[in-house]
Structures are given as C-alpha cells and as structure tokens.
N, C-alpha and C positions, 0 to 999 in steps of 0.2 A: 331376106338373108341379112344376117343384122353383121356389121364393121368389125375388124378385127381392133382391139383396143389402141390405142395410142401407150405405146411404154416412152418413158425417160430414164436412158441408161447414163452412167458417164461413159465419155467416147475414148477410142483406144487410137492410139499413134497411127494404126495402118490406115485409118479410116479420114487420113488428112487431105488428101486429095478430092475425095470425093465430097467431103465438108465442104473445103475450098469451094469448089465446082456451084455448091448448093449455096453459099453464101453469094458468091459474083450472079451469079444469076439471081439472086432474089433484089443485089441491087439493080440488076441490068433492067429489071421489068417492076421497079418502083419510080417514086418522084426523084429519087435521087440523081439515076440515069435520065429520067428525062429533062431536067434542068443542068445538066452539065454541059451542055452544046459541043459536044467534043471536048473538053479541056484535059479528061483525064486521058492519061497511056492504060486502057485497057488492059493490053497482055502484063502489063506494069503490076494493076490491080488485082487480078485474078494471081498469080504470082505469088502477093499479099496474104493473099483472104487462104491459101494452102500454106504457107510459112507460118501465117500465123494461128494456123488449126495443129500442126507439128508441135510450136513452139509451148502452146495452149492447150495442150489434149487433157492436161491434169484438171485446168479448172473450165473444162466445157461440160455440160450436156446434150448429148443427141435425142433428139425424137424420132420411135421409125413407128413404124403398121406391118405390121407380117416380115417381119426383115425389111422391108424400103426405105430409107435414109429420107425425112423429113425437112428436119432443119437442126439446128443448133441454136446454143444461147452459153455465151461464159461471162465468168468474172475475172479479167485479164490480171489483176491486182489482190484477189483473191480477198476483196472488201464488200462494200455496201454498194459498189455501182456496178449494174449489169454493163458490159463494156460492147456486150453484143447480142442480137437477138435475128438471127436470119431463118424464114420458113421460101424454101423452094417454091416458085411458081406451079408446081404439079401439087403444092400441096394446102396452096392456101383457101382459110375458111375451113379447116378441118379438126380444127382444135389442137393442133402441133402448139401454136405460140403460145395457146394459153397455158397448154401444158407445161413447156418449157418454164414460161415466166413462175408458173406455180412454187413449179421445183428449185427453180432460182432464189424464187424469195426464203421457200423453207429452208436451203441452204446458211444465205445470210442469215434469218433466223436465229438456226442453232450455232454459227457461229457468235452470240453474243449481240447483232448490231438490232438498233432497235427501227432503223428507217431503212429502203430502200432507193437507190436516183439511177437516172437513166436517162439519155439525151440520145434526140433522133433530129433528124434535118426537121425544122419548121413547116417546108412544104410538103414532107410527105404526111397529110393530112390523116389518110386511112394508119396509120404505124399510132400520132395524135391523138386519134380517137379509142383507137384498139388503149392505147394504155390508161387512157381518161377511163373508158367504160372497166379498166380492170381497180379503181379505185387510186389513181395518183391525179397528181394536180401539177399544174407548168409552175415553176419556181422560177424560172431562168430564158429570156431568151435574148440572142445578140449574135453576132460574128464570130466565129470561131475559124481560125484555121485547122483546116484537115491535112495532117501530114500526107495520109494516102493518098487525097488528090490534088495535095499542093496546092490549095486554093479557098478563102473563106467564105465561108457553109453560115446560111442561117439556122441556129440551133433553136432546140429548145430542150431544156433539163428539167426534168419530171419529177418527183418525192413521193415515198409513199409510205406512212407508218406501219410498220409488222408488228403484230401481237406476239406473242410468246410462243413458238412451237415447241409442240411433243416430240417426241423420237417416235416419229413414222415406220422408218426402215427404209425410204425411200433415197435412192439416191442423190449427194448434193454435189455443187461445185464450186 
C-alpha cells in the first residue's frame, strides 16, 4: 500500500494551536531541548510557538498526509530568511521538511530574492546536516541571543543560491 502524498498548504488561523503544539514538540525532542538544562520556562515557550503561529499564519506553510498536521516552516519577515522550519516528532524522516523547505524556497524565489539563509542552533547536528544535504553551506557561526529562551545559543546561519522559478501553482509563504 503505497503513502498518501505529503501536500504543502498555506495554514489557516484556526490551526494555530495545533502548529504551536507541533513546533514545541519538535524542539522538546531535538538538540535544542537537550542542551538547555532547564533554563527555558517551558509553559513560557510553548505559549510562544502558538502566539506566534496566530501572529504568522499569513507567511506559514503546513505540511500534512491524509489530513494530519506535520510540521511547518515560515518566513516571519516575509524575506530571504526561513525564520522557521519545525517537523513533529511523529513525523520525522517522512519528507515533511524537505517538502516544506521546497516550498519555502519557490516562495522566496518568485518573490524576486535570489539566495536563501537560515540559522539553527549549531548543535543540533541532524537540522545541520538535513540543510547541508539540501544544498546550503554555514556562512555564519557565533553567540546569538534567543529572545525566546533568554539565553545565548550557539548558531549557525546557512545560504543558499535560488535559481529562477516558474509559476508552479503551488503554494508560497
């Protein structure tokens, strides 16, 4: 029996909780959560990650399978930098991110920009390599502070050149 496809819709307001839920959890169960030793207020974060799926729903994309909410990925700035890229622990290795990141980029794309950038914590190695294997390269790594966990995060900030896209029809953010 062969997989029901991975669609990438843009997401709608009502579906901001449930985003939320999917984004806290995918940091809960990466390197992110497991380097923070307690430091962050949880109910604090999770809180976040639905506010700003509400705040966001215009420049998000969802990815689901048969109707089941995946992940998301937006452009908070509606620029060249993915501002976020979260795939649910129920869903990882299924091709949600790649899907996502796809669609992300043909967005930028046809908005004019000719590169893409994106920054993930340094240690979470697999997020690292996931983007290296999708054709970007580390520009950037050093200290950052993270507003949402009040606390400086080793980063690192990724590039990726876009060729020129067609009008797909698919949807952007």
């Amino acid at each position: 029996m062969m997989a029901s496809p991975i669609i990438v819709r843009p997401a709608r307001i009502d579906e901001a909780e449930a985003l939320g839920a999917i984004g806290f959890d995918a940091w809960c169960n990466s390197a992110f959560a497991e380097h923070d030793a307690g430091r962050a207020d949880r109910a604090a974060l999770r809180a976040e990650f639905i506010a700003f799926c509400r705040q966001c729903h215009a420049r998000t994309l969802v990815a689901e399978r048969a109707g089941v909410l995946l992940g998301w990925g937006a452009r908070e700035n509606d620029d060249f930098l993915i501002s976020d890229l979260w795939v649910g622990a129920h869903a990882q290795g299924q091709g949600a991110g790649a899907a996502l990141l796809d669609a992300l980029e043909v967005g930028i794309a046809k908005a004019g920009f000719d590169h893409v950038e994106l920054e993930t914590y340094a240690g979470n190695t697999g997020a690292v390599r996931f983007y290296h294997r999708h054709g970007y390269q580390t520009i950037w790594r050093g200290l950052k502070h993270s507003p949402s966990l009040n606390y400086a995060l080793d980063k690192v900030r990724l590039a990726k050149t876009l060729a020129a896209q067609p009008d797909t029809g698919l949807p952007t953010a």
